[in-house]
C-alpha positions in Angstrom: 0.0 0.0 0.0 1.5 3.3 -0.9 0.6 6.3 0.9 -1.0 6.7 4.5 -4.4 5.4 5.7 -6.6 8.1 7.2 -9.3 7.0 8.8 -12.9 9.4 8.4 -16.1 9.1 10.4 -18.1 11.0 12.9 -15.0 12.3 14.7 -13.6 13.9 11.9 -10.4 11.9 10.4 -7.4 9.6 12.3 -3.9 9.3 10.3 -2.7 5.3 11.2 0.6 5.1 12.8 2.9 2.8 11.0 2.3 -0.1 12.9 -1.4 0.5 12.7 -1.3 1.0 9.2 0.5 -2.3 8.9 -1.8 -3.8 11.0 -5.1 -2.5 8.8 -3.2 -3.3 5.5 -3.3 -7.3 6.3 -6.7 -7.0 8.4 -8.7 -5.4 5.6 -8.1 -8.5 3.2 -8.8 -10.4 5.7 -12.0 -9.0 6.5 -13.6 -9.5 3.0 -11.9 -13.2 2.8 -12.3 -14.5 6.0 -15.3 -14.9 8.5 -13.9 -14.0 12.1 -10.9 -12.0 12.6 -9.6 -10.5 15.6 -7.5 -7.4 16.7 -6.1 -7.7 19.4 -3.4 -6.5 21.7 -2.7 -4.3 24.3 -5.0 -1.3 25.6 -3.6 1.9 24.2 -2.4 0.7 20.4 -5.1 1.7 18.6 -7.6 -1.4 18.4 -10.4 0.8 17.8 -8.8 2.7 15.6 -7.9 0.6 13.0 -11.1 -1.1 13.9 -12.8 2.2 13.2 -10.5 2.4 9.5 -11.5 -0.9 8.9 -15.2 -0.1 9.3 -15.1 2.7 7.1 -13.7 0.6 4.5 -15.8 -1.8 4.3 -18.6 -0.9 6.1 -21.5 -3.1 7.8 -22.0 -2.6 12.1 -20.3 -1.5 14.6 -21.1 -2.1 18.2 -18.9 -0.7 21.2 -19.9 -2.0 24.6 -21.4 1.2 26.1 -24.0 0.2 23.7 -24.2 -3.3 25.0 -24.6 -2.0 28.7 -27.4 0.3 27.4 -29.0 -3.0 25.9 -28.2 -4.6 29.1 -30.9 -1.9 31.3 -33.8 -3.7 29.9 -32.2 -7.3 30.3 -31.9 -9.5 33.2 -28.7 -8.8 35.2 -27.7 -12.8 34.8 -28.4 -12.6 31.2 -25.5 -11.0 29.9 -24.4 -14.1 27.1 -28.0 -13.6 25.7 -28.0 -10.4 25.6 -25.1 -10.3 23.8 -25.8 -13.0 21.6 -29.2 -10.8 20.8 -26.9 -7.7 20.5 -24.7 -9.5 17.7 -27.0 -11.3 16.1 -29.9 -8.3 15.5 -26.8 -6.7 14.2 -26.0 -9.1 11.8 -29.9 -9.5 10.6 -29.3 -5.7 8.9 -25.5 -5.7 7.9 -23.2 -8.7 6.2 -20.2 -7.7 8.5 -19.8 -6.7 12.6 -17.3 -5.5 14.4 -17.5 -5.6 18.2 -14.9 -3.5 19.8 -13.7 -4.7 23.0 -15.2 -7.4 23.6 -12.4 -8.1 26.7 -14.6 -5.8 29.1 -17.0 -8.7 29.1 -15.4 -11.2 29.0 -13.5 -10.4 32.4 -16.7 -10.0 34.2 -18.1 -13.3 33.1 -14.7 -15.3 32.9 -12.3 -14.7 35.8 -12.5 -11.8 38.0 -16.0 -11.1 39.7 -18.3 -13.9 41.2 -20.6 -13.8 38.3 -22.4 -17.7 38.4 -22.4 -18.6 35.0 -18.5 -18.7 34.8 -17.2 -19.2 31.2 -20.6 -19.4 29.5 -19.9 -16.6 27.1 -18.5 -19.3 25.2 -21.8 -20.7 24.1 -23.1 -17.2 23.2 -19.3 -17.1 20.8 -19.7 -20.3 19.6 -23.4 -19.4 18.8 -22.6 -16.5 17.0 -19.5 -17.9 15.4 -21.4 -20.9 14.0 -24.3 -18.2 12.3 -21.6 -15.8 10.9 -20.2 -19.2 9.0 -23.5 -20.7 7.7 -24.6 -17.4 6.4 -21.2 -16.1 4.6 -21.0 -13.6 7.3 -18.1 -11.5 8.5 -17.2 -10.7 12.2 -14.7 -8.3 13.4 -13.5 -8.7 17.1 -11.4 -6.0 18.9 -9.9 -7.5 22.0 -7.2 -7.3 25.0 -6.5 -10.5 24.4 -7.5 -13.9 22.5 -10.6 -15.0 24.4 
């Protein structure tokens, strides 16, 4: 790719940092070829970002997890994998490709570090949602701390 990215939406434009641009380069192929990808690393490096330059490339969803939480008012408080399930997979009824953007913040409440009951069962939601984006030619876009 010659040139710089720049990323436009809402907030006006974002010039990717080499390593970002590096990063979106090999992502954005992957995104049109593939059915999941993630980005993932440390907080800080610009997930969103190139998640965000990603988005406006090819288009499709994009759900952040304050949105989730606002979902999560009208939900029951132990529902959280069904409520996110729900949140992806209304998402993915109006757009071929999704991208979640951290999608670590819930998966530390429901994995390791509170006393939530249903320990680990985001899984099932993922592997719910995972199966539906590959039956359906679908495209989903994970920004996380870490591989979940």
């Amino acid at each position: 790719m010659t040139g710089s990215v720049v990323c436009y939406g809402a907030m006006g434009s974002t010039k990717l940092s080499p390593s970002q641009e590096k990063t979106y380069t090999r992502a954005v192929k992957d995104v049109v070829d593939t059915n999941v990808v993630a980005i993932w690393g440390p907080s800080g490096l610009g997930r969103t970002t190139i998640m965000g330059a990603l988005h406006e490339a090819t288009g499709g969803a994009f759900l952040s997890m304050r949105e989730y939480v606002e979902k999560m008012e009208s939900a029951h408080p132990l529902a959280l994998e069904e409520t996110f399930q729900d949140f992806v997979l209304s998402a993915f009824r109006k757009k071929r490709t999704v991208y979640v953007d951290d999608l670590h913040l819930l998966n530390s409440v429901l994995c390791c570090h509170y006393s939530y009951p249903r320990k680990d069962f985001l899984e099932s939601a993922l592997t719910v949602i995972a199966s539906y984006v590959e039956g359906k030619d679908k495209r989903l876009v994970v920004g996380t701390f870490a591989l979940l």
